[in-house]
FITIRO-142479 format. One record per residue (C-alpha): residue in three letters; chain; x, y, z. Coordinates in Angstrom, 2 decimals. Example, Ala and Ser with C-alpha at 12.3 -4.5 7.8 and 13.67 -1.06 7.14 Angstrom:
// residues 2
<site r="ALA" c="A" xx="12.30" yy="-4.50" zz="7.80"/>
<site r="SER" c="A" xx="13.67" yy="-1.06" zz="7.14"/>
This chain:
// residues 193
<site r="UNK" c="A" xx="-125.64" yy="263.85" zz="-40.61"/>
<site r="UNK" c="A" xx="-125.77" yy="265.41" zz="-43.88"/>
<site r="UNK" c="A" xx="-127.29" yy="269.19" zz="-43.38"/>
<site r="UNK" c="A" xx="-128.10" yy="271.13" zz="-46.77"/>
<site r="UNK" c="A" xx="-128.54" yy="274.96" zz="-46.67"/>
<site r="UNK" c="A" xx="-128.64" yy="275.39" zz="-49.98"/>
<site r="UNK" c="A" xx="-129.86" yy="273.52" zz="-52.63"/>
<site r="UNK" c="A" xx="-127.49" yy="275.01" zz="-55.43"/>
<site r="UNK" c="A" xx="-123.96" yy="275.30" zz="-55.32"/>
<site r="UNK" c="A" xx="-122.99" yy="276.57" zz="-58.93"/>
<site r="UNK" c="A" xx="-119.93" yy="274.90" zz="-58.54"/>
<site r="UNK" c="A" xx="-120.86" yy="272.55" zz="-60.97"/>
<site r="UNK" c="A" xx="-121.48" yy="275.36" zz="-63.77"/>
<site r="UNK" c="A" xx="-118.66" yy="273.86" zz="-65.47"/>
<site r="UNK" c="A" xx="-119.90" yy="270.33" zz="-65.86"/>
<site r="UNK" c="A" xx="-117.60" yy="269.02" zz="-62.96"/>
<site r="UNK" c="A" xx="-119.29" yy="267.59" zz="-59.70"/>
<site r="UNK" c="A" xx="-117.32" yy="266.66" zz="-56.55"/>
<site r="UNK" c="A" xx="-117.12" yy="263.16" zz="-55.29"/>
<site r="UNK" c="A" xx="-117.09" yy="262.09" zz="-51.54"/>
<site r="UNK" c="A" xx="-113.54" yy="262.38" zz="-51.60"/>
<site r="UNK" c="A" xx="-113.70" yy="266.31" zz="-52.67"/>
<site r="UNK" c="A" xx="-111.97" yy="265.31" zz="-55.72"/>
<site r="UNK" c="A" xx="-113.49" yy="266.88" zz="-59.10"/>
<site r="UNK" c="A" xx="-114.37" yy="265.11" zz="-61.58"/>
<site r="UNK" c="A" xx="-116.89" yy="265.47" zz="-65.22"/>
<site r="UNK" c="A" xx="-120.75" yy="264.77" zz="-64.59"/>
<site r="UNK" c="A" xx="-120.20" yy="262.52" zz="-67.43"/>
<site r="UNK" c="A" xx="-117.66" yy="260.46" zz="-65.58"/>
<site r="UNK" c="A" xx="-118.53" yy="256.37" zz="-65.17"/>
<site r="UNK" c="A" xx="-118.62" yy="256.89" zz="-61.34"/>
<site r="UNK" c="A" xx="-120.59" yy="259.77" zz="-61.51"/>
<site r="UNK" c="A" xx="-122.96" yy="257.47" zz="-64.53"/>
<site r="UNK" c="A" xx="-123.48" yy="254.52" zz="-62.11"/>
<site r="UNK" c="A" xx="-124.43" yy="256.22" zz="-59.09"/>
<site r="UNK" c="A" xx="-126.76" yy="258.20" zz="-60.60"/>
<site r="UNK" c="A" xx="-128.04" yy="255.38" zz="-62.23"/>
<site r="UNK" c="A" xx="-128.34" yy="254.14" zz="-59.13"/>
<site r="UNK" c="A" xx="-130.45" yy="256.94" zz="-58.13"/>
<site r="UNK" c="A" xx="-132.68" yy="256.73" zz="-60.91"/>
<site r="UNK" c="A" xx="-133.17" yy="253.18" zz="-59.49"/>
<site r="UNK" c="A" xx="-134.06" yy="254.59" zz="-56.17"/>
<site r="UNK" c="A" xx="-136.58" yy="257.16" zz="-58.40"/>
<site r="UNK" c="A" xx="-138.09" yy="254.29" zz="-59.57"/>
<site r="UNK" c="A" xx="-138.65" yy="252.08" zz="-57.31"/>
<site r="UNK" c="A" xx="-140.17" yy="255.58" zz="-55.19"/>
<site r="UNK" c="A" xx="-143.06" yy="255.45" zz="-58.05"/>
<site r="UNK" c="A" xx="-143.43" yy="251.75" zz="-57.40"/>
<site r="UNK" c="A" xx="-144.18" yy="252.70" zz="-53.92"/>
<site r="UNK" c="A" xx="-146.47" yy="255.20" zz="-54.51"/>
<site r="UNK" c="A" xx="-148.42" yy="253.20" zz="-57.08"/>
<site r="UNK" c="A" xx="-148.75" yy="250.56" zz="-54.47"/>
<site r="UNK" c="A" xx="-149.74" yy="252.43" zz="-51.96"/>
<site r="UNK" c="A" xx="-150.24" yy="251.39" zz="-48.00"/>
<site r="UNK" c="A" xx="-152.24" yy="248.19" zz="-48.72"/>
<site r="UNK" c="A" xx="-148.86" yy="246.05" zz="-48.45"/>
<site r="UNK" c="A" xx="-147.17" yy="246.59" zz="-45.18"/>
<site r="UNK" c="A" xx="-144.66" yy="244.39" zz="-45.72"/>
<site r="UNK" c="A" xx="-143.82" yy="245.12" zz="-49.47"/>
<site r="UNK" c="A" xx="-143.61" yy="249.03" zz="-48.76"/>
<site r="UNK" c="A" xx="-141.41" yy="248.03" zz="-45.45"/>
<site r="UNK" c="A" xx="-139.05" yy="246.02" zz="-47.89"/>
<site r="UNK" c="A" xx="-138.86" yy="248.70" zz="-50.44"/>
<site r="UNK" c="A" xx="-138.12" yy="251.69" zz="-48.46"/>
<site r="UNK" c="A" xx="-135.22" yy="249.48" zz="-46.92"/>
<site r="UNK" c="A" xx="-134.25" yy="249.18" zz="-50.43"/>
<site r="UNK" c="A" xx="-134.09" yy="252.93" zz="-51.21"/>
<site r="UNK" c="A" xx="-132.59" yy="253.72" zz="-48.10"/>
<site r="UNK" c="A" xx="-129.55" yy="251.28" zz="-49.30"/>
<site r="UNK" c="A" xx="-129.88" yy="252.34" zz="-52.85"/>
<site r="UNK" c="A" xx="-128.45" yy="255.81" zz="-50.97"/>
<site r="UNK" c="A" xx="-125.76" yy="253.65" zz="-49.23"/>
<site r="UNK" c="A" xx="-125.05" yy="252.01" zz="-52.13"/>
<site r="UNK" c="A" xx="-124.60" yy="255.66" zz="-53.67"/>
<site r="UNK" c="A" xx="-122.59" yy="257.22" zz="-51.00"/>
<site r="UNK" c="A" xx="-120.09" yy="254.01" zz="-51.42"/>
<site r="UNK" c="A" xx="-120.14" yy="254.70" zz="-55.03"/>
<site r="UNK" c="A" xx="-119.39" yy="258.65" zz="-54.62"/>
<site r="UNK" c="A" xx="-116.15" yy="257.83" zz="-52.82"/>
<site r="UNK" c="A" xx="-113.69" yy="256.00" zz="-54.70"/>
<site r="UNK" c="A" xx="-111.02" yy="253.26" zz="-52.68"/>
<site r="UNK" c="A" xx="-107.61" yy="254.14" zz="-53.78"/>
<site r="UNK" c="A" xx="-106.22" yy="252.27" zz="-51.42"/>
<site r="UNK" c="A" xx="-105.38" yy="254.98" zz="-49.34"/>
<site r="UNK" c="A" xx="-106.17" yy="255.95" zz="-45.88"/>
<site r="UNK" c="A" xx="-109.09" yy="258.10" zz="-45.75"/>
<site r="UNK" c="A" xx="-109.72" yy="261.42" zz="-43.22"/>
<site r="UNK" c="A" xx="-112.64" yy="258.93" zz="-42.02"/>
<site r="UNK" c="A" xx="-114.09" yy="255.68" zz="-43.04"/>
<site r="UNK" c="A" xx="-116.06" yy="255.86" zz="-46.11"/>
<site r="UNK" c="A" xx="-119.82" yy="253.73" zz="-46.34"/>
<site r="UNK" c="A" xx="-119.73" yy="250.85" zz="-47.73"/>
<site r="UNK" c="A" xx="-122.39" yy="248.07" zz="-49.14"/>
<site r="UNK" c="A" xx="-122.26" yy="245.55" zz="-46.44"/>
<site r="UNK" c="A" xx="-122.54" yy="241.71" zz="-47.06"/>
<site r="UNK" c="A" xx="-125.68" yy="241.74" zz="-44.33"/>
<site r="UNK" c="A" xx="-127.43" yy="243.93" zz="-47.10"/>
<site r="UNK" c="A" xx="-127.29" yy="240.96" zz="-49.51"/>
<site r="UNK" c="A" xx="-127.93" yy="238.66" zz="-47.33"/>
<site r="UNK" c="A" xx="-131.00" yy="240.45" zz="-46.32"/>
<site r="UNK" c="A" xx="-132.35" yy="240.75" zz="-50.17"/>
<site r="UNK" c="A" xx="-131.91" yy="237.10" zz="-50.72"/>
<site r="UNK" c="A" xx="-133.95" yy="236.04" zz="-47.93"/>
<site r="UNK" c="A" xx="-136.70" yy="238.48" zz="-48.88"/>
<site r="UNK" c="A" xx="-136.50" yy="236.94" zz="-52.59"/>
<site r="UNK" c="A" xx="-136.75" yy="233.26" zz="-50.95"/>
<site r="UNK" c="A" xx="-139.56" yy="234.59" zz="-48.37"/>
<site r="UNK" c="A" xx="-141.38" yy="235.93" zz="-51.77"/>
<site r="UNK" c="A" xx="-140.53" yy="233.35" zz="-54.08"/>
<site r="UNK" c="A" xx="-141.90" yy="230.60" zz="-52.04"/>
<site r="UNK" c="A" xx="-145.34" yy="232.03" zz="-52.09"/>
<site r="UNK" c="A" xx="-145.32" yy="232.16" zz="-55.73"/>
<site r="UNK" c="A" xx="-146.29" yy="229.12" zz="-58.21"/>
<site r="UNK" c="A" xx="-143.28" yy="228.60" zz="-60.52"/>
<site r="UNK" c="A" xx="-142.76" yy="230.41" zz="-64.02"/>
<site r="UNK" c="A" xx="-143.88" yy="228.37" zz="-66.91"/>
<site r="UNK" c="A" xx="-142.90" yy="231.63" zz="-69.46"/>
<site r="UNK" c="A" xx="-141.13" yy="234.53" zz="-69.00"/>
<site r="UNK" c="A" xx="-143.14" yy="237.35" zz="-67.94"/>
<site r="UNK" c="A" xx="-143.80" yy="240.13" zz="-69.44"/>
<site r="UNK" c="A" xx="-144.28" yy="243.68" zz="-67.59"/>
<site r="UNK" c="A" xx="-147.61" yy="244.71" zz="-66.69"/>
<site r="UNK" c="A" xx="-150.47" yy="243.07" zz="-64.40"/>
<site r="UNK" c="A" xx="-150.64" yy="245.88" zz="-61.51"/>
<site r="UNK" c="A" xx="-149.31" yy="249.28" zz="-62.17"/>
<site r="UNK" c="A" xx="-147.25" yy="249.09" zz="-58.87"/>
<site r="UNK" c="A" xx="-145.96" yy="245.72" zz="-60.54"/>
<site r="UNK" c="A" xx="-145.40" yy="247.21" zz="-64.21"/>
<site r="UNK" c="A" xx="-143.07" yy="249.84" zz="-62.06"/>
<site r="UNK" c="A" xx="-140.95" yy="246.84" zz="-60.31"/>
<site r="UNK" c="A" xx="-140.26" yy="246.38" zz="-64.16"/>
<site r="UNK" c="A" xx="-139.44" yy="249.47" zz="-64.84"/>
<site r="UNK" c="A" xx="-137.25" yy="249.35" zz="-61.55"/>
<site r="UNK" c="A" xx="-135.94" yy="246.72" zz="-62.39"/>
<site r="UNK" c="A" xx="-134.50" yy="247.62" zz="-65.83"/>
<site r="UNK" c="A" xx="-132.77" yy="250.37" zz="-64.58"/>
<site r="UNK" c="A" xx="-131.16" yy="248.52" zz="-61.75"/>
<site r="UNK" c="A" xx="-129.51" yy="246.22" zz="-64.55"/>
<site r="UNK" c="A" xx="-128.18" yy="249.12" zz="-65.66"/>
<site r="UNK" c="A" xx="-126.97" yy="250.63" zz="-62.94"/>
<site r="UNK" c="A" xx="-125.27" yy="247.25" zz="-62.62"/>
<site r="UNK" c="A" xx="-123.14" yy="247.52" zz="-65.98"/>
<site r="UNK" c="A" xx="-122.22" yy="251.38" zz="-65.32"/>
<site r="UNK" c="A" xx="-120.84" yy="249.55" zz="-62.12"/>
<site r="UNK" c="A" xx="-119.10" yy="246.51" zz="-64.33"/>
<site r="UNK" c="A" xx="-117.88" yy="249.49" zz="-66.88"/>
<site r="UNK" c="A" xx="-116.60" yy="251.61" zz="-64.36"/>
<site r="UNK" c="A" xx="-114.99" yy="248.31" zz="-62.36"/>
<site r="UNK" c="A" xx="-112.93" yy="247.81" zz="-65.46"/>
<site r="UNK" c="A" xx="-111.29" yy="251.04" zz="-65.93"/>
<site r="UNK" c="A" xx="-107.92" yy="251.32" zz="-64.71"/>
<site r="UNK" c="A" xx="-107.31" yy="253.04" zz="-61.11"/>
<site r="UNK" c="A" xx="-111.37" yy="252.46" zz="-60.23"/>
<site r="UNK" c="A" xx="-112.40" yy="249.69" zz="-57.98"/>
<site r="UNK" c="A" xx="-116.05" yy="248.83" zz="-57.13"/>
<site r="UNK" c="A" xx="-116.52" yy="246.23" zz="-53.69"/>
<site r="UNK" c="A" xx="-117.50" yy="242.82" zz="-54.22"/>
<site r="UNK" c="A" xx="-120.73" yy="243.20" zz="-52.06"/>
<site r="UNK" c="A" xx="-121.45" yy="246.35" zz="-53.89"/>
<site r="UNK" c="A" xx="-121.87" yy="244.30" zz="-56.88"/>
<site r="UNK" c="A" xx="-123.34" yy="241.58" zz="-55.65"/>
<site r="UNK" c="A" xx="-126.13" yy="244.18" zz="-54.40"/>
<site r="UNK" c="A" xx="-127.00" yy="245.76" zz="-57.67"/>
<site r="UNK" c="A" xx="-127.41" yy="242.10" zz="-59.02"/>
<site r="UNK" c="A" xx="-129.56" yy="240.62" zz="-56.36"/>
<site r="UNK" c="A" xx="-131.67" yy="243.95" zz="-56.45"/>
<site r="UNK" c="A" xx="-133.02" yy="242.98" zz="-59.69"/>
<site r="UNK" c="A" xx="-133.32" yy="239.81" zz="-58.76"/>
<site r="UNK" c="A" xx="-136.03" yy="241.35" zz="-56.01"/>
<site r="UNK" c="A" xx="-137.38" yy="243.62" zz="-58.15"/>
<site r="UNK" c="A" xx="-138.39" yy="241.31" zz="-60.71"/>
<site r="UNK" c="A" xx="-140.11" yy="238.36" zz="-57.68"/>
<site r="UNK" c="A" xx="-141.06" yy="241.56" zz="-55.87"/>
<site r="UNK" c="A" xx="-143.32" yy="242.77" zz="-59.27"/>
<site r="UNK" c="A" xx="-144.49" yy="239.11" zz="-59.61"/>
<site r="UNK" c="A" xx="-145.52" yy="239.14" zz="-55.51"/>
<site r="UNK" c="A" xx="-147.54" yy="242.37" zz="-56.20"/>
<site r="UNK" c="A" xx="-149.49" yy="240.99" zz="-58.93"/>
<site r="UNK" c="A" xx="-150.23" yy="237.51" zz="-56.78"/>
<site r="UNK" c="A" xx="-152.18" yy="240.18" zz="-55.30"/>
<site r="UNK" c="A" xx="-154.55" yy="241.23" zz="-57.12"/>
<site r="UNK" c="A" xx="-153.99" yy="240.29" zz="-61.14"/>
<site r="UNK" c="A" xx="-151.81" yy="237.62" zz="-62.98"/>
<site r="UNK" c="A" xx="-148.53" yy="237.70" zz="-64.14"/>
<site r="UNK" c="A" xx="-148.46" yy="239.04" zz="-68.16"/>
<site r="UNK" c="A" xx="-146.82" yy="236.11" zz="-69.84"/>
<site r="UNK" c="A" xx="-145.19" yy="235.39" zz="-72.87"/>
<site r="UNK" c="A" xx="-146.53" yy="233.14" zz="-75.38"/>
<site r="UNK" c="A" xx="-143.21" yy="232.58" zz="-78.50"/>
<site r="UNK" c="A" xx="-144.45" yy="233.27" zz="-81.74"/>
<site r="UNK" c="A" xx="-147.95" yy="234.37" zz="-80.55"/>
<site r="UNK" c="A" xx="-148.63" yy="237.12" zz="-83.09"/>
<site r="UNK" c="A" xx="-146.22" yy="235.45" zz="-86.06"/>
């Protein structure tokens, strides 16, 4: 249970921030870049939510299932494997979570009539905000790749895996949204040459 008192700390005057592991490191770190990427993600997809409002049960049950991970996904993030035994077991991105986003992009995507063109954001503002959602998650996805590739720093397989299926849902989740209720914004090649 995570209790917080206090909202400021001012330990991080100095442009340090603690990880999980109460090791210090620069806010301008790559682990500290991706998950708070990640939580811009989570920022996002909150506006998406609110845009959409309560008329979609389902899609605002999927979503907030999605931000609650996005904080798992952050807290797995904030405390780096080194491989070393830790005071207690850190959270980690489980494969079920994956699992569980694929099926929702195959329960979505079958309702859907197949892309012609590639789709451009708009239609809905709820679905113009899966877009912007979804952007940032593909982002959040290469500070994970750039901070995977530094030496000493580990990111799980499933964590990965995660970040790239989320945009996979954001993007059929925006195109699900505007199934209800206005058509997918598509791109026509060349139309204004």
């Amino acid at each position: 249970m995570v209790v917080l008192n206090r909202i400021y700390t001012r330990t991080g005057d100095d442009g340090t921030t603690a990880l999980g592991s109460g090791e210090r490191v620069a806010k301008t770190s790559r682990r500290v870049e991706a998950y708070g990427t990640v939580d811009e993600t989570n920022a996002a997809i909150g506006l998406a939510r609110a845009l959409l409002g309560e008329g979609d049960a389902v899609m605002m049950e999927r979503l907030a299932r999605i931000q609650n991970d996005l904080f798992d996904l952050g807290a797995d993030l904030c405390v780096p494997d080194r491989g070393e035994p830790a005071a207690r077991p850190a959270l980690r991105i489980a494969q079920t979570q994956v699992d569980r986003l694929e099926a929702e992009i195959d329960a979505m995507n079958t309702e859907l009539s197949p892309l012609r063109s590639f789709v451009l954001p708009g239609g809905r503002p709820a679905a113009a905000q899966l877009h912007v959602a979804r952007t940032v998650s593909r982002r959040a996805e290469r500070e994970m790749i750039r901070l995977a590739a530094e030496v000493g720093e580990t990111i799980s397989a499933e964590a990965l895996k995660y970040v790239n299926r989320l945009s996979d849902f954001l993007f059929v989740a925006s195109r699900y949204v505007n199934d209800r209720g206005a058509a997918d914004v598509l791109w026509v090649p060349g139309k204004n040459a």
